[in-house]
N, C-alpha and C positions, 0 to 999 in steps of 0.2 A: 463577357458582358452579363450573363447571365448569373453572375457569382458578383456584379459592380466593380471587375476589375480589382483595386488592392482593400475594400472594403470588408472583405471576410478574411482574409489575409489580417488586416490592422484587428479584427476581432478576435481571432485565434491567439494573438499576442496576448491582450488583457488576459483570454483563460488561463494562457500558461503563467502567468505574471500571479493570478490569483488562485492559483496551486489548483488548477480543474484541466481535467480530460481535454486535450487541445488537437484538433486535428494539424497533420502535416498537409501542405498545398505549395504549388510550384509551376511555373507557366511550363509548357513543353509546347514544342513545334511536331505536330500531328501530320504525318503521309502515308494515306492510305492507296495504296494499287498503284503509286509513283506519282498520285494527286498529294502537292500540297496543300491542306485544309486550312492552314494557318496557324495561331496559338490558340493555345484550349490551355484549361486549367485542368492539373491533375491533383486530386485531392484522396484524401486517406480514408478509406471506408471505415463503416462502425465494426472490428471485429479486436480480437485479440490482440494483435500485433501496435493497433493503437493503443489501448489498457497499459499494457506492458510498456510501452514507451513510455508515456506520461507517469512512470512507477508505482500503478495499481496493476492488486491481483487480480488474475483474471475473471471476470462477472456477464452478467447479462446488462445488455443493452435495449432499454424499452423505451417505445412511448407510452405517452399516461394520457387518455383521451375522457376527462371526467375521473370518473374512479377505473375505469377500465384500461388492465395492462394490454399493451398491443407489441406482441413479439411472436415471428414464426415458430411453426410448432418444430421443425425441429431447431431451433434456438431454447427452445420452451423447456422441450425432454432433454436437452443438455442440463437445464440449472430448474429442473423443476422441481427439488425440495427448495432451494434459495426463494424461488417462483412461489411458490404456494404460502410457504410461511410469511414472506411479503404479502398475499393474499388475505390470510387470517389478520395483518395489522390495518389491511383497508379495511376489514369490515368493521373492525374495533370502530375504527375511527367516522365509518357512516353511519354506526349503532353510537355514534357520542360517549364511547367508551375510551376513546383515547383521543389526543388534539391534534389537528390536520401536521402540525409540527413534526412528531413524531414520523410523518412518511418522508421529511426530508432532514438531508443537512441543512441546518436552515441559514447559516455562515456565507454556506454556496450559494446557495439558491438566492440571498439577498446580493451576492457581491452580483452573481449574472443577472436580476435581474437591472442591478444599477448599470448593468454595461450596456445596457437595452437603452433606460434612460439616458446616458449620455451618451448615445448613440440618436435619441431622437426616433427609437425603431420599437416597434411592437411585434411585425411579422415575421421575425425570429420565433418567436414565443405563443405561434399557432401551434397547435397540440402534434399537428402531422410534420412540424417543422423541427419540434426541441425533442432532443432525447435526452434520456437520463441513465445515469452508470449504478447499476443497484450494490454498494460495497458492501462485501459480504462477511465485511468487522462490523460495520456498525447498524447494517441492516436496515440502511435510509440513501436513499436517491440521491442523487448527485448531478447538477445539470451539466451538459453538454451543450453547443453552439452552434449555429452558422446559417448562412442565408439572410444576415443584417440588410435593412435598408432603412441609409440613412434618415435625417431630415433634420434641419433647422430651426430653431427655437427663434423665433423673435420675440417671445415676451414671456414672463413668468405664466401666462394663462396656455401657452401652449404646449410649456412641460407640464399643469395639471392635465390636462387632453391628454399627452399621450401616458400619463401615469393611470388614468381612467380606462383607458382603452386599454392597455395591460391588465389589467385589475378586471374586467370584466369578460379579457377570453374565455374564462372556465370558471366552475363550480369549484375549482382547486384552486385558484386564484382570488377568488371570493373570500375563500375561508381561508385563504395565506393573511388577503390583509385586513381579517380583522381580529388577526395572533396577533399579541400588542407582542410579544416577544419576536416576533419576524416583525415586525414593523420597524421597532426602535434598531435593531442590526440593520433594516432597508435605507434606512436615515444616515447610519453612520457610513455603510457603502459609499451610499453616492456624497458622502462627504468628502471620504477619502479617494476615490478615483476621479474627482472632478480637481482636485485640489492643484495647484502651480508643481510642487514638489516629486508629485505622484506622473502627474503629463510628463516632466521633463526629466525622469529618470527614463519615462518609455521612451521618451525620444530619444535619450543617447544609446538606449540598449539596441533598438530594433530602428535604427534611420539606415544605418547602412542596406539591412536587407531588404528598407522599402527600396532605397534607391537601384535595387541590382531588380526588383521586378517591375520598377516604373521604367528602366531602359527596356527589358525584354516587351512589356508591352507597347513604347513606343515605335517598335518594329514594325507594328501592323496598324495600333489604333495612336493618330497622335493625336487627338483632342481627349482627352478624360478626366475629370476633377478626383484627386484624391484626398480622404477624408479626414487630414491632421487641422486643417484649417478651420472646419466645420467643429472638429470633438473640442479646438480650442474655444470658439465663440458659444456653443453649448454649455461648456465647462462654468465658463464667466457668468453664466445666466444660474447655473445651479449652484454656484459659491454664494448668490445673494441672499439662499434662506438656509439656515440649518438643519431646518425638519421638510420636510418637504411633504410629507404624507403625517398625519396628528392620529396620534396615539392615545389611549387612555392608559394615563400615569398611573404606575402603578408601584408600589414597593415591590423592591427583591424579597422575593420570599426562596428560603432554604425549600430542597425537596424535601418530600417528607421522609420521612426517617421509615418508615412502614415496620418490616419484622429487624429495624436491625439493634433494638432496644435490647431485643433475646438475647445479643451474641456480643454485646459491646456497652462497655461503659463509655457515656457521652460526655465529654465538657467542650462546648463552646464548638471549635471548629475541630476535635482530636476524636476519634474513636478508639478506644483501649480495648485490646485483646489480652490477659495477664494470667490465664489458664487456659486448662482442656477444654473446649466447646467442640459439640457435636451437629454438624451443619446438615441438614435433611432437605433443605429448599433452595429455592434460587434466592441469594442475599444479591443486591444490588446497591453497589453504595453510591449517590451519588455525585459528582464535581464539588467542588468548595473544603471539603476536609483534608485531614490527613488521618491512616489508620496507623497505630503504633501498637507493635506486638510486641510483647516481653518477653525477655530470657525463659526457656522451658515452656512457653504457652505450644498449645495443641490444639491445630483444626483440623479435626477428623471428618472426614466427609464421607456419610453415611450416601446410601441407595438416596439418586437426585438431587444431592446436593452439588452446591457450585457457587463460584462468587464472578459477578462481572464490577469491574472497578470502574469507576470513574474519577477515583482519589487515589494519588500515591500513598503507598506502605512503606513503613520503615520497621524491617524488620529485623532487628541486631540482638541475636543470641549470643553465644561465649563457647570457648570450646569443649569447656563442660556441662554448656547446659543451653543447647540448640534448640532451637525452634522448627517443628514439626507442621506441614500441609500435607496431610496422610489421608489415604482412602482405609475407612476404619474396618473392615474386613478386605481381605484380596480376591484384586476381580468384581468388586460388588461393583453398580448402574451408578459411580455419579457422574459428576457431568464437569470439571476439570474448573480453568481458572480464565478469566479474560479479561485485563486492562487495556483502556480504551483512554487515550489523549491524555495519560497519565504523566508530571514531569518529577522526575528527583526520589521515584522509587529505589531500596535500598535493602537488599539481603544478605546478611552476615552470619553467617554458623544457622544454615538453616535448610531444612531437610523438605525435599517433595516427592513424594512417594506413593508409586500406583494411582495415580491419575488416570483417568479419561480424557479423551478429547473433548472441547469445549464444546456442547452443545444445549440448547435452549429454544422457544418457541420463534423465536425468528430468524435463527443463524445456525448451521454446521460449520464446526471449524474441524482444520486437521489436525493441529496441537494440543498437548496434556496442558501447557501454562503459554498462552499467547500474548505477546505485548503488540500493542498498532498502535503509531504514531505516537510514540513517549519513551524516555528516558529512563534507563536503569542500569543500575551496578549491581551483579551478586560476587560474595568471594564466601572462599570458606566454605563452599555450599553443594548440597551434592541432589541430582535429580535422577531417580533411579523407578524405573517400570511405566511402560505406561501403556496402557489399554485402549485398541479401538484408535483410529483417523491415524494420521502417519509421523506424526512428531513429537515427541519429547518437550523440544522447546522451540513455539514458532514464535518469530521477533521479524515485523513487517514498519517498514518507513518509518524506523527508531534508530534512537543513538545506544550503546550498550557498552557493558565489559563484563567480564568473568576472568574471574583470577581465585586460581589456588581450590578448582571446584573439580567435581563429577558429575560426569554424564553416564548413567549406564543401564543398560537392559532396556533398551528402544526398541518399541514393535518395528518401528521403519527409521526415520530418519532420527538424529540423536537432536541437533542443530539445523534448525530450515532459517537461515535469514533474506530477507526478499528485500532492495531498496533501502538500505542500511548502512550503515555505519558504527566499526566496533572492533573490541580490541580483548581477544584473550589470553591469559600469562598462567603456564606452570597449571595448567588443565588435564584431564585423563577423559576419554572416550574409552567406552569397551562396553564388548559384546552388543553392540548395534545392527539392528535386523537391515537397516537398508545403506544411509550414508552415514559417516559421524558429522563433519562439515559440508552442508550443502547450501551455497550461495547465490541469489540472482542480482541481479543489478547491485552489490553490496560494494563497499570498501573495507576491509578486514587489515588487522594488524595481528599476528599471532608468534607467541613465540612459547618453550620449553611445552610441548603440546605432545603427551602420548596416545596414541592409535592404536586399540591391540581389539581382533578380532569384530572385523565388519563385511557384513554380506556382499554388498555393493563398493562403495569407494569411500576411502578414507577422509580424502580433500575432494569437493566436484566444486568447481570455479566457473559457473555458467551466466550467461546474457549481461555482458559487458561489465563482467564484476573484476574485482581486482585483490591479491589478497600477495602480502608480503609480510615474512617473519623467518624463524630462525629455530634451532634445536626442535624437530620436526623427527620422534618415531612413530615409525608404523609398522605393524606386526600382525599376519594372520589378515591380511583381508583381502577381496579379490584386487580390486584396483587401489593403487595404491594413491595415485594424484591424476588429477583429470581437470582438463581445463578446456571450457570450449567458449563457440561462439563471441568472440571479440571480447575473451577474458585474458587476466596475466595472471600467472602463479610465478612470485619470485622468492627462492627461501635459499639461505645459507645454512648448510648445516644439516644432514638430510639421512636419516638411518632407514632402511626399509627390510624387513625380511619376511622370510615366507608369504610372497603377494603373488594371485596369479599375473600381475602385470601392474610394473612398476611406473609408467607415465604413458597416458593417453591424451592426446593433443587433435581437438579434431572442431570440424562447423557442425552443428545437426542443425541449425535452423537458419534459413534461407535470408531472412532479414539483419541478419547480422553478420561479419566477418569472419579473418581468421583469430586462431587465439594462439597463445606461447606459456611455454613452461620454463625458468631459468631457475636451474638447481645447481650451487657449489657446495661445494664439502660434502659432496653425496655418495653415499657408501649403499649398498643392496646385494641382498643374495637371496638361494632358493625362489628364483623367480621363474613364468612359465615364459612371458614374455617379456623381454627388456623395455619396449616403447613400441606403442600404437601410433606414428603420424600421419592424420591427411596428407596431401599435398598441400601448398601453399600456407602451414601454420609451420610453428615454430616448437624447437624443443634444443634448447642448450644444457649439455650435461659435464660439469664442473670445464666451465669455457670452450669445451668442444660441439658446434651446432650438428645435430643429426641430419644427415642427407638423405639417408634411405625412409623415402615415406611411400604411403599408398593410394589409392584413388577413395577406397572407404575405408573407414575405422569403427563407423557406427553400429554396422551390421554385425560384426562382432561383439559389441556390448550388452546390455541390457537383459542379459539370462539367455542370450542365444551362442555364447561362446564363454563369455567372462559376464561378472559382476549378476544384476537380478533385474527381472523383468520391473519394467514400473509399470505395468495393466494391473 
């Protein structure tokens, strides 16, 4: 009762429907000391294991009470540079140095707060009620859900009431709606979630699940209204106007182009790069262009330089005459690369070298070149040193491919892909300080792929990822393929040598299952170990399953037996 029965349940749905943090919930029958209590709802706390499910990296979860962030302090000293540098954009934004915009997605924040409106509910979106997920790519808020109570529209005057009473819980709310650019996104929301098309895709996706929890709680409670009936007659009342909150019309206006006059010739909607430029500052390009580099052009990235994109690059050099993103002394302080919701980037014969990790006034990343949420192809291309945070090349909730490239001299991880999907052909890994392929929640295609000298593990296939391909060496590293946590590695064609240990199959984290490795045509020598298995996970080696496993595999790995500490 306290939760309205399937009412926060039917709201978790829209979140996940509109790509946001969505808690898991489930009735369970509660007996405590051999007292049955009845149904109770079990729901999914604000911590990691939620982030991770809903395929973000792991961040802080706050409330916003005004301008003030509200998170335990030890949650705080966990992501307290994340924390702080978030801090420095609030002040921007109370000193009117920057627009209340800026502290969120503002995509999100209109889709949820339209689910408010067609819900009829404000009391969601009391300060002590809504959290928010701070992603640590784009270094803006993200709302989270729950605790809806419904109510009923009977006439267009009581969806302005309850669009008033939203608009006036907070001083962040205030200044949300009189962003005419969160405004006109608040417009289209509740356009599109009120709409015939959008209701009855949810109802074929998610009726059966209502149905299996309107029986569990007809066990105990048999009177209870549930709220499809309501979000329909709602829906109808909000289909009657198209704006529902009025805006001042404004023209699109381009961003402003600020320092990047220096570094780029402009036409129209293209940036040209077609020589050596030396980058010293943080360039920010942003959405609506495209950047085109030319044969033999050179970005040297002097002390604090760095580029965050918000346009795709098409960078197609030649085999003679490649295109360079170089740190123009070795080892010098810059500050690396990061694309942000980029679609149809494109690198051809083109060189990145001694990077840094991405970092800037309101974000630490782990990667030298990071893609989030966007699309790219490199071939031909080779990414070699990278200074500082832990990856070469991070690639999070993107599509991708590399064919025909180098990865090499990685302080830690060579490839980190998180929630992915991608496909690479006729690649080399070498000399990588930590993994060369490290996977989470991804879908991987790999094939003709050489592995020669890595600290830790050649292949790690972790938290429900899945990776299948073929002609697969690997040479000189401790581990040679590792699969855990309700992942599959499945490859034909399998060379291994000098590896302290050629297949480890095991769970390290509790919320997840077992995992399996299936290798034919698998050839290996000079090994210390043949195979590490848990119990209850899987390891087939050219069609024969391994029987002999162990109770732990874990305690062995990570720089306590084999492979390298990750503290």
């Amino acid at each position: 009762r306290s939760r309205y029965f399937l009412d926060d349940f039917v709201g978790q749905k829209f979140l996940k429907e509109l790509n946001m943090i969505y808690l898991r919930i489930k009735p369970v029958k509660l007996v405590l000391n051999g007292d049955d209590l009845g149904i109770y709802y079990k729901e999914e706390f604000y911590d990691k294991r939620l982030i991770e499910h809903s395929n973000f990296r792991e961040s802080a979860i706050v409330r916003l009470n005004n301008y003030e962030i509200g998170i335990s302090e030890t949650k705080y000293l966990k992501y307290k540079d994340l924390l702080d540098k978030f801090k420095t954009k609030i002040d921007l934004v109370t000193n009117n140095k920057a627009e209340v915009s800026d502290l969120f997605d503002v995509e999100k924040m209109a889709d949820r707060i339209a689910i408010s409106i067609l819900f009829g509910d404000h009391h969601s979106l009391i300060w002590f009620n809504q959290r928010y997920y701070l992603n640590p790519f784009t270094a803006k808020l993200e709302p989270l859900g729950r605790e809806w109570i419904y109510s009923q529209y009977i006439n267009k005057k009581s969806v302005v009431d309850i669009i008033e009473s939203i608009k006036n819980k907070s001083p962040l709310y205030q200044a949300l709606f009189k962003n005419d650019v969160f405004l006109k996104k608040l417009n289209k929301s509740i356009s599109m979630i009120s709409s015939s098309l959008f209701l009855k895709g949810m109802n074929k996706k998610y009726s059966n699940d209502i149905e299996r929890l309107k029986k569990a709680f007809y066990s105990e409670y048999r009177f209870f209204d549930t709220p499809q009936s309501l979000i329909h007659k709602n829906a109808a009342i909000l289909r009657k106007e198209d704006n529902w909150i009025t805006s001042n019309p404004q023209e699109e206006k381009r961003s402003k182009l600020n320092n990047l006059l220096k570094y780029f010739k402009v036409y129209k909607d293209t940036l040209l790069v077609n020589k050596e430029i030396s980058i010293k500052e943080k360039i920010h390009i942003p959405e609506g262009y495209k950047v085109i580099v030319k044969p033999g052009a050179k970005l040297m990235f002097e002390d604090y330089g760095q580029i965050i994109s918000e346009s795709p690059f098409i960078a197609m050099g030649t085999k003679k005459d490649s295109i360079r993103f170089e740190a123009k002394t070795r080892g010098n302080n810059n500050r690396g690369i990061l694309f942000l919701n980029t679609k149809g980037s494109v690198f051809k014969y083109v060189k990145f070298i001694g990077l840094r990790n991405y970092n800037d006034e309101f974000r630490s990343l782990p990667g030298s070149i990071c893609f989030y949420e966007s699309t790219v192809s490199f071939s031909n291309s080779t990414f070699d040193t990278s200074y500082g945070g832990d990856d070469l090349l991070n690639i999070v909730r993107s599509h991708y491919d590399i064919t025909n490239s180098e990865l090499l001299n990685s302080k830690a991880d060579a490839l980190d892909s998180d929630f992915s999907n991608g496909v690479i052909k006729n690649t080399l890994f070498k000399n990588i300080g930590n993994d060369a392929i490290d996977v989470s929640g991804t879908t991987l295609d790999i094939s003709d792929i050489t592995i020669i000298g890595v600290q830790d593990k050649g292949i790690s296939v972790g938290e429900d990822s899945h990776i299948t391909g073929k002609n697969i060496i690997i040479n000189n590293s401790s581990l040679a393929l590792t699969s855990k946590d309700l992942s599959t590695l499945k490859l034909d064609g399998v060379q291994v040598d000098n590896c302290d240990v050629v297949f480890a199959v095991f769970q390290k984290k509790s919320e997840y299952g077992s995992a399996s490795i299936n290798c034919q045509n698998a050839t290996y020598k000079n090994y210390k170990e043949e195979y590490l298995v848990q119990k209850n996970n899987t390891l087939i080696i050219n069609s024969n399953e391994i029987n002999l496993k162990v109770k732990d595999v874990e305690s062995k790995l990570y720089g306590a037996i084999y492979g390298k500490s990750s503290k």
